[in-house]
RODREN-350139 format. One record per residue: residue number from 1; residue in three letters; chain; x negated, y negated, z negated of N, C-alpha, C in turn. Coordinates in Angstrom, 2 decimals. Each point is the difference from the previous one (the first is absolute). Layout:
R  num  residu  chaine      npx      npy      npz     capx     capy     capz      cpx      cpy      cpz
R  NUM     ALA       A        X        Y        Z        X        Y        Z        X        Y        Z
...
***
This chain:
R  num  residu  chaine      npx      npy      npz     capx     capy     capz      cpx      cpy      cpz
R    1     UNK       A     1.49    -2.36   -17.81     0.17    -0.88     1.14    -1.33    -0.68     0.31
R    2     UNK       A    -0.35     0.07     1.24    -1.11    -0.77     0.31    -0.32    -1.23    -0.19
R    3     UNK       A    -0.74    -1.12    -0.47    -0.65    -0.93    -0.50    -0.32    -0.77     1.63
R    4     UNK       A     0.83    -0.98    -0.29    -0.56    -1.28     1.71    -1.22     0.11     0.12
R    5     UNK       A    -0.73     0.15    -1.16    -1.94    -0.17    -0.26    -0.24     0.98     1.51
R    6     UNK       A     0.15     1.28    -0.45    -0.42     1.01     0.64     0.18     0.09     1.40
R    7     UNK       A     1.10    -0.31     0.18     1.21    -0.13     1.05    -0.67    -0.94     0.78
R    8     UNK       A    -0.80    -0.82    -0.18    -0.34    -1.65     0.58    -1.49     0.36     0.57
R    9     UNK       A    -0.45     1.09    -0.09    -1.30     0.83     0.23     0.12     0.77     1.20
R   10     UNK       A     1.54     0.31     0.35    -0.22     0.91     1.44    -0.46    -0.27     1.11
R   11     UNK       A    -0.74     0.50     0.28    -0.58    -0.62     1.62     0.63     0.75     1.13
R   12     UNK       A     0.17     1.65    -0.31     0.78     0.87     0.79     1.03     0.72    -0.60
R   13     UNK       A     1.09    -0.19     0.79     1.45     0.88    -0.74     0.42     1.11     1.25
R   14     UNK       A    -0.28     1.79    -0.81     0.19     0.47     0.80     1.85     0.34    -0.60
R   15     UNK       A     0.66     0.64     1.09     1.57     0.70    -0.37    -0.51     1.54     0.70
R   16     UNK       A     0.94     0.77    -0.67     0.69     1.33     0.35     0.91    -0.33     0.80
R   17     UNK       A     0.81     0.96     1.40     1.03    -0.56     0.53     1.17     0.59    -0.37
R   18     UNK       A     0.10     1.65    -0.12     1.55     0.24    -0.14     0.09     0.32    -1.49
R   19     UNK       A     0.98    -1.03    -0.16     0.29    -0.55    -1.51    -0.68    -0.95    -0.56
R   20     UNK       A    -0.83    -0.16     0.97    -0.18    -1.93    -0.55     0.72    -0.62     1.40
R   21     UNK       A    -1.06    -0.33     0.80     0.82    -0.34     1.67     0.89    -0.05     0.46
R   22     UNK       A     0.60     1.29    -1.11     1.26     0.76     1.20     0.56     0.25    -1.71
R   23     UNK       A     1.23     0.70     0.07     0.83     0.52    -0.48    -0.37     1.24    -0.50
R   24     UNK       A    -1.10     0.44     0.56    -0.36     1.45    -0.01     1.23     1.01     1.10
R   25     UNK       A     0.49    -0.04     0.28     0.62     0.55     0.73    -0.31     0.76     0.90
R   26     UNK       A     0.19     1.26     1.15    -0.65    -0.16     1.21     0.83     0.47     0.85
R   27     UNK       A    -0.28    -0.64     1.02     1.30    -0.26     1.59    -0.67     0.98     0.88
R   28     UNK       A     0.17     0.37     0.35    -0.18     1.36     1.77     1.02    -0.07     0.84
R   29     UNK       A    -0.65    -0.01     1.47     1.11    -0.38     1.08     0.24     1.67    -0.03
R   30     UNK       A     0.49     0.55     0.89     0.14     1.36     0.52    -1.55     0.34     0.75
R   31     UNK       A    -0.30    -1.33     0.64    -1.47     0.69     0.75    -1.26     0.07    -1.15
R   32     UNK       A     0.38     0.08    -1.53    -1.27     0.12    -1.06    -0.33    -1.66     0.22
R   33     UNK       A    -0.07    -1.06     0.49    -0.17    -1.41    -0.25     0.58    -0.37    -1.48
R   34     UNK       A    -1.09    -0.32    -0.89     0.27    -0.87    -1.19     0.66    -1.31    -0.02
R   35     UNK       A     0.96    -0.35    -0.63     0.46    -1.54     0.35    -0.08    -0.66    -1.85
R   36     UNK       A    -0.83    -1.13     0.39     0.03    -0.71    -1.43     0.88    -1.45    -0.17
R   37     UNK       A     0.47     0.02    -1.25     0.68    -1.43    -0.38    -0.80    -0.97    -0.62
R   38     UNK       A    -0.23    -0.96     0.27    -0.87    -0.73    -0.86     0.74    -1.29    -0.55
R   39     UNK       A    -0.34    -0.68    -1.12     0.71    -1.45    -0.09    -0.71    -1.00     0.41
R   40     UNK       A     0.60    -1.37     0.47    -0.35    -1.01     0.59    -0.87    -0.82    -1.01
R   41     UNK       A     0.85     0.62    -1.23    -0.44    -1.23    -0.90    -1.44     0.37    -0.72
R   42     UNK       A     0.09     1.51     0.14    -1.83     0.08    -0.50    -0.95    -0.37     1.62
R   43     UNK       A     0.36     0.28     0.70    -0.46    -0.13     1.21    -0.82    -1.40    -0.13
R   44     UNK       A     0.91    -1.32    -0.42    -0.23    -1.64    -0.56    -0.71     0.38    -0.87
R   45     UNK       A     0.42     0.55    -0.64    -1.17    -0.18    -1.32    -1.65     0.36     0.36
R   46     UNK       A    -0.07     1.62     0.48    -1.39    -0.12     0.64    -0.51    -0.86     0.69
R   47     UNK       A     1.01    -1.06     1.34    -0.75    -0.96     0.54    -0.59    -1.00    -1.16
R   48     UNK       A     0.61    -0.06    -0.83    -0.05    -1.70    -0.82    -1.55     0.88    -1.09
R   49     UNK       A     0.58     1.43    -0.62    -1.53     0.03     0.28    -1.69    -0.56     0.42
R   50     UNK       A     0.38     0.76     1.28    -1.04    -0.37     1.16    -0.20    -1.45     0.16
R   51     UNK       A     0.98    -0.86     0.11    -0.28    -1.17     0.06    -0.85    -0.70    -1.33
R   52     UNK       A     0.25     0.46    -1.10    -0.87    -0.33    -1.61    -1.10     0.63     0.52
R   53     UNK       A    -0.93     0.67     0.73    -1.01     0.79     0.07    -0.32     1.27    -0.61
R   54     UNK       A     0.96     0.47    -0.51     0.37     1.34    -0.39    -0.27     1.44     1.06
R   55     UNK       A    -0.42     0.57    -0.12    -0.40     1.01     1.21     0.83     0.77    -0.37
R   56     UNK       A     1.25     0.47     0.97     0.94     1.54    -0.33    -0.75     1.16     0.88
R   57     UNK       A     0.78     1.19    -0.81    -0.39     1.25     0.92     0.61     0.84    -0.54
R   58     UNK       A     0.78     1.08     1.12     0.79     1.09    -0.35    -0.79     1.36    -0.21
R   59     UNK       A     0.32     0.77    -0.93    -0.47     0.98    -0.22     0.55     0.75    -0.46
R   60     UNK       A     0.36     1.22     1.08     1.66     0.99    -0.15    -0.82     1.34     0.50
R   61     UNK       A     0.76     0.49    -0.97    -0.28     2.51     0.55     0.63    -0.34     1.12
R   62     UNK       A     0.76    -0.19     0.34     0.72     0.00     1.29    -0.28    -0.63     1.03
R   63     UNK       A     0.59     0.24     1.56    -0.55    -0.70     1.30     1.01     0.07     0.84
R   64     UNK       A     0.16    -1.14     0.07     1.63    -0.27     1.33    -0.95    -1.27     0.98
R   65     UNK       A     1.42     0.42     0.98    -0.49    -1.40     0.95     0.73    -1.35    -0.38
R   66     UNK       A     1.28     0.58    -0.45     0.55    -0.83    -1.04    -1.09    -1.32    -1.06
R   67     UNK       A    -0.47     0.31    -0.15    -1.29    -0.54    -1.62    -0.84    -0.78     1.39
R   68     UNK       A    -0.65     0.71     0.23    -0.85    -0.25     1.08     0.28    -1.68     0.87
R   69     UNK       A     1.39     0.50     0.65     0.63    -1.65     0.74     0.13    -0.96    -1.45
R   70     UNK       A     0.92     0.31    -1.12     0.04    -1.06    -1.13    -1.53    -0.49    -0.43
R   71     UNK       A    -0.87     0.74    -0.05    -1.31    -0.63    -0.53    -0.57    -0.76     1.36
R   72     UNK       A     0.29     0.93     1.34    -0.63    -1.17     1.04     0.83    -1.64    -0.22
R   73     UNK       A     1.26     0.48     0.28     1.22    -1.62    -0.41    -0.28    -0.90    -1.14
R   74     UNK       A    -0.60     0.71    -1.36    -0.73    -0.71    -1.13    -1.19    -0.77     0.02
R   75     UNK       A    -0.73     0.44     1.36    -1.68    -0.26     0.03    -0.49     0.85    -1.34
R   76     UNK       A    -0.17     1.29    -0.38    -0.16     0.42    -0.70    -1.07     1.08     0.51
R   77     UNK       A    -1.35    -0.77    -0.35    -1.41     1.16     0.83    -0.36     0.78    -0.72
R   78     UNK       A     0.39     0.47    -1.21    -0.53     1.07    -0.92     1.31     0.97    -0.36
R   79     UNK       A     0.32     0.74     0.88     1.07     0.73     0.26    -0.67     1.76    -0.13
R   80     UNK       A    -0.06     0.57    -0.84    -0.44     1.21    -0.21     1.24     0.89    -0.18
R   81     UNK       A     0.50     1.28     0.91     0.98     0.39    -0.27    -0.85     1.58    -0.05
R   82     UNK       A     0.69     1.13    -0.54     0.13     1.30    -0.35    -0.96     0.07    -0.59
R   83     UNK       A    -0.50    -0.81    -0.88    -1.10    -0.10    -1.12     0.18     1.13    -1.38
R   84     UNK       A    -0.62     1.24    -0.14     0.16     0.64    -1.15    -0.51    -0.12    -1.11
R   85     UNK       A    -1.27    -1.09    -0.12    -0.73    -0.62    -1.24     0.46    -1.37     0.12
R   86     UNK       A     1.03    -1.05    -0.66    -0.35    -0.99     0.18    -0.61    -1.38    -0.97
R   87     UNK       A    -0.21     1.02    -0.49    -0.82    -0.72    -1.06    -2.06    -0.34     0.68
R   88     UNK       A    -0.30     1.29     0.65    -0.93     0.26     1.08    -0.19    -0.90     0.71
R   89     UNK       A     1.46    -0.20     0.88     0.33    -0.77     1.21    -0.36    -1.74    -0.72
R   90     UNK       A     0.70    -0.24    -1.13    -0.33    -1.51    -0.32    -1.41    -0.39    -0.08
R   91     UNK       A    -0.47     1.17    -0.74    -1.69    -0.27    -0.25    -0.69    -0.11     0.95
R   92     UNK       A     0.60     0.91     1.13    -0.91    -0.57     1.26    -0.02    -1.60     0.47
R   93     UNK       A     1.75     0.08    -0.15     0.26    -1.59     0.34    -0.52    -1.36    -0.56
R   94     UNK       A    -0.03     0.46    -1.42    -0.61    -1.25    -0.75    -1.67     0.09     0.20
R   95     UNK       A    -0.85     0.77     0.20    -1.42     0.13     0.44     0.11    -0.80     1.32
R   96     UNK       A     1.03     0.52     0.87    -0.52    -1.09     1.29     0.31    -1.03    -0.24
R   97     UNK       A     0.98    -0.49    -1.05     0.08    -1.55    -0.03    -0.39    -0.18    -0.97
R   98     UNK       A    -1.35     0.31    -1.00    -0.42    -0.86    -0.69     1.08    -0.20    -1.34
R   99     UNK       A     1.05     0.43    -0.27     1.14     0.34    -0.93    -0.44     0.54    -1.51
R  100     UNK       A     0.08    -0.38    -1.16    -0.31     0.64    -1.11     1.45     0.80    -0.04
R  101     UNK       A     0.02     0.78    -0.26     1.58     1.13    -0.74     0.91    -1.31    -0.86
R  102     UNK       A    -0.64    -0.79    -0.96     0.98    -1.00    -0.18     0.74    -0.69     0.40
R  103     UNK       A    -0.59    -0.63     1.68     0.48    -0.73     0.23     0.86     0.39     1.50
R  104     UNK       A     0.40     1.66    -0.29     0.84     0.85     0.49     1.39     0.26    -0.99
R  105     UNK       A     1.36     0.16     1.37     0.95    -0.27    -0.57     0.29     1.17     0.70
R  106     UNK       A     1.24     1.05    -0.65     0.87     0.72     1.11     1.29     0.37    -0.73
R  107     UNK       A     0.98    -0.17     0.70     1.31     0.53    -0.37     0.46     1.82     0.96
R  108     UNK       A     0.33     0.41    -1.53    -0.10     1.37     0.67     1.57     0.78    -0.77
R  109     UNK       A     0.84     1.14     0.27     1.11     0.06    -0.35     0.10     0.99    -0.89
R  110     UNK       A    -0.82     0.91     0.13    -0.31     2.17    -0.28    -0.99    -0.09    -0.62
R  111     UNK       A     0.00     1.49    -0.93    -0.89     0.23    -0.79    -1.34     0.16     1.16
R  112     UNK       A     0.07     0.00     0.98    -1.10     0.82     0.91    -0.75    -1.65     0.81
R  113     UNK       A     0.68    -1.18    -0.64    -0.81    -1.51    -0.33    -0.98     0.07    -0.94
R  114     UNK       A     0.54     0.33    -1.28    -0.60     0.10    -0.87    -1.93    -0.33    -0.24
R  115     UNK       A    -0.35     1.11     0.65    -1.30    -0.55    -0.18    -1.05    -1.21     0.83
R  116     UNK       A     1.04    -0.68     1.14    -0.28    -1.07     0.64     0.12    -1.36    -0.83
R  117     UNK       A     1.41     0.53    -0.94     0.62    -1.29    -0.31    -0.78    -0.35    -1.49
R  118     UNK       A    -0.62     1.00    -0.81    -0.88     0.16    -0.78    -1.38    -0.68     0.19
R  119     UNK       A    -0.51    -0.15     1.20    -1.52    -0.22     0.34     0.14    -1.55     0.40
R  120     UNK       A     1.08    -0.93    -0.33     0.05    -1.44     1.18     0.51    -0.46    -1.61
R  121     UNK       A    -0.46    -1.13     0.12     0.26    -1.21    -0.71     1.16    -0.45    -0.53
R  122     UNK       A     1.00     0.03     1.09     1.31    -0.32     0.05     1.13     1.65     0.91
R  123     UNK       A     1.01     0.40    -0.95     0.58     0.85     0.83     1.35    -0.22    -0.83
R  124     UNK       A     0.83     0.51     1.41     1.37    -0.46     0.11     0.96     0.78     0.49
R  125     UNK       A     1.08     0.82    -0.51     0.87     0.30     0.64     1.67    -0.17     0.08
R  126     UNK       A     1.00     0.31     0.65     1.29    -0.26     0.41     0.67     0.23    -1.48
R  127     UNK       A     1.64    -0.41     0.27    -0.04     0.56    -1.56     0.61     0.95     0.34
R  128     UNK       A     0.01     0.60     0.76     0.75     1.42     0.46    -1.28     1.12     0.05
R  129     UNK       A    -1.30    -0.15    -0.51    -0.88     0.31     0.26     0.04     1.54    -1.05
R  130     UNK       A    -0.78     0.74     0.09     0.43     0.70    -0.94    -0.21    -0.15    -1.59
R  131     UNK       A     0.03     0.38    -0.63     0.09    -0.22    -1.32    -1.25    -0.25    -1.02
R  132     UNK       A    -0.64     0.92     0.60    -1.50     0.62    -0.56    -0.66    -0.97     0.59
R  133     UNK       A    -0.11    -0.58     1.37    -0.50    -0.94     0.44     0.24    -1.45    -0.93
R  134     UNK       A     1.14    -0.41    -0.12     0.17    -1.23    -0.14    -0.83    -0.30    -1.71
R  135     UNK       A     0.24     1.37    -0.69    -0.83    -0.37    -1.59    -1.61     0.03     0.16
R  136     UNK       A    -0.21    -0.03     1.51    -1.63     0.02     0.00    -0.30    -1.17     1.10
R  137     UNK       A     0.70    -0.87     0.17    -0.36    -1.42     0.92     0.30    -1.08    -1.19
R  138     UNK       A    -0.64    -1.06     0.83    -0.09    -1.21    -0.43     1.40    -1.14     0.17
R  139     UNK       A     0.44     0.70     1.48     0.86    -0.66     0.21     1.42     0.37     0.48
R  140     UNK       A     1.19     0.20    -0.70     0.96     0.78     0.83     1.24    -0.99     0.42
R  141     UNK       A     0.49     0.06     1.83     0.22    -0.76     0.24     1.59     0.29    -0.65
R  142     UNK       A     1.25    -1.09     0.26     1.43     0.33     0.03     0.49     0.24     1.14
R  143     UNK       A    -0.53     0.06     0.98     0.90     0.29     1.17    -0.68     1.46     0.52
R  144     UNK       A     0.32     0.81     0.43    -0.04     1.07     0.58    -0.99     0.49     1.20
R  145     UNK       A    -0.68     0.47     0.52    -0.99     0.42     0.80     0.86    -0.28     1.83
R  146     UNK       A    -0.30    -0.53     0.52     0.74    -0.58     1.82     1.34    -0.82    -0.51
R  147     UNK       A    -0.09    -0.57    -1.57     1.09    -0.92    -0.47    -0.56    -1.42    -0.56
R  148     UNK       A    -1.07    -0.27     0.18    -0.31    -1.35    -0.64    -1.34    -0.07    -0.48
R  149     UNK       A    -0.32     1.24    -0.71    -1.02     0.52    -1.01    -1.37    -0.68     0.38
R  150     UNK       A    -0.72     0.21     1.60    -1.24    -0.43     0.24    -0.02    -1.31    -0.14
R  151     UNK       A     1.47    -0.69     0.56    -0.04    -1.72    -0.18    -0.24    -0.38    -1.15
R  152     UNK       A     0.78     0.41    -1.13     0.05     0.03    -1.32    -2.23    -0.17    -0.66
R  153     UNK       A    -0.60     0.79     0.76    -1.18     0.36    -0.43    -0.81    -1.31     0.41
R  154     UNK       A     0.35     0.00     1.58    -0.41    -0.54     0.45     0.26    -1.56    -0.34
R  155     UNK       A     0.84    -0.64    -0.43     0.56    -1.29    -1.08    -1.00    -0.09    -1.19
R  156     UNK       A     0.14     1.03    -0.52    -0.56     0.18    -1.17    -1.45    -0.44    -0.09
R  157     UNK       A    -0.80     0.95     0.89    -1.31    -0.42     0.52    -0.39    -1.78     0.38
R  158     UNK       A     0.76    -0.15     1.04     0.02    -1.54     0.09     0.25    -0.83    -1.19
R  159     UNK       A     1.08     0.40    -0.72     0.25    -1.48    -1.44    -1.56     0.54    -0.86
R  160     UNK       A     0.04     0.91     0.37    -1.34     0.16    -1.19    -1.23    -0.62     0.42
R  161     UNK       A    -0.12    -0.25     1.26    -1.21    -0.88     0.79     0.41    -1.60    -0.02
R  162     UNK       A     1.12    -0.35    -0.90     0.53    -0.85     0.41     0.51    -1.12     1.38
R  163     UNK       A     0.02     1.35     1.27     0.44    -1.00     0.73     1.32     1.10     0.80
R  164     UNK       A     0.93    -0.14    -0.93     1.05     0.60     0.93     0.99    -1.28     0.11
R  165     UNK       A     0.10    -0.90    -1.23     1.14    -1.20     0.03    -0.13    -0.79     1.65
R  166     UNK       A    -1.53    -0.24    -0.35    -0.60    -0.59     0.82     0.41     0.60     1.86
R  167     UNK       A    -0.38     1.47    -0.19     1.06     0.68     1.57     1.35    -0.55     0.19
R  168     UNK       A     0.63     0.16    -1.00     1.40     0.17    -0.01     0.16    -1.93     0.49
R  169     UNK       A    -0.21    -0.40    -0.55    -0.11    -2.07     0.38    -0.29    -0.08     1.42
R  170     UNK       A    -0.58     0.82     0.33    -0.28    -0.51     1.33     1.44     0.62     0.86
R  171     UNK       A     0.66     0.89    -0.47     1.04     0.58     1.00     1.41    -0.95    -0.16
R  172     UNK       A    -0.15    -1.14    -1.28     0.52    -1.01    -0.07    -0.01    -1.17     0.57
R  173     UNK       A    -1.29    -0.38     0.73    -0.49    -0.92     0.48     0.94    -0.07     1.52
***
């Protein structure tokens, strides 16, 4: 299990989408249109994120317009989709921002994460994630991938910076 220490170091948290995001599932109208489910409640969690100064960014093999509108609706500017290296893809990302690999986070679901979730500081996946995955992360969530799981991470991340109580007080106020 991951250590708050480490956890309290992320500057950027990237996700996988289907089976972290999503359910893994995949929807097709009759006209070939992809349709995705997403949850509300990781949706909050990435904002509250962003609001700690946390930089998110998606980084998925795959490419819908689906992903596309949810990351525009997120404010989410580091949106890389049909990425076949993404381990590649982060390194580019953390070079433009000045990012050490430590203080990179990503939750990923498949063995074919694996070597992304290996190279970041902090990595995390669903607990529906696959198997082989979960004995090689830091962090495995209890709720399920488009069921709770990113919020779950995304909580996690915050108490470990110590200011999630502190979010949550204000929605009391």
């Amino acid at each position: 299990m991951a250590q708050p220490e480490s956890a309290a170091k992320i500057r950027l948290m990237g996700f996988d989408v289907d089976g972290v995001l999503t359910d893994g599932s995949l929807y097709f109208t009759p006209n070939g249109e992809e349709i995705k489910v997403f949850s509300s409640l990781d949706g909050h969690g990435i904002k509250m994120l962003q609001q700690a100064g946390i930089e998110v960014a998606i980084i998925s093999g795959r490419s819908s317009r689906a992903l596309a509108l949810r990351a525009a609706n997120l404010g989410i500017g580091e949106l890389h989709m049909g990425v076949e290296d993404k381990r590649a893809c982060l390194d580019d990302l953390l070079a433009r921002r000045g990012i050490a690999r430590a203080e990179a986070g990503y939750m990923g679901d498949d063995v074919v994460d694996l070597p992304i979730l290996r190279a970041c500081g902090f990595s995390a996946t669903p607990a529906d994630g696959h198997p082989f995955v979960r004995e090689h992360v830091d962090f495995v969530a209890s709720r399920d991938g488009g069921r709770g799981a990113v919020r779950e991470v995304c909580d996690f991340l915050l108490a470990s910076r110590g200011v999630l109580d502190a979010m949550h007080a204000a929605y009391l106020d």
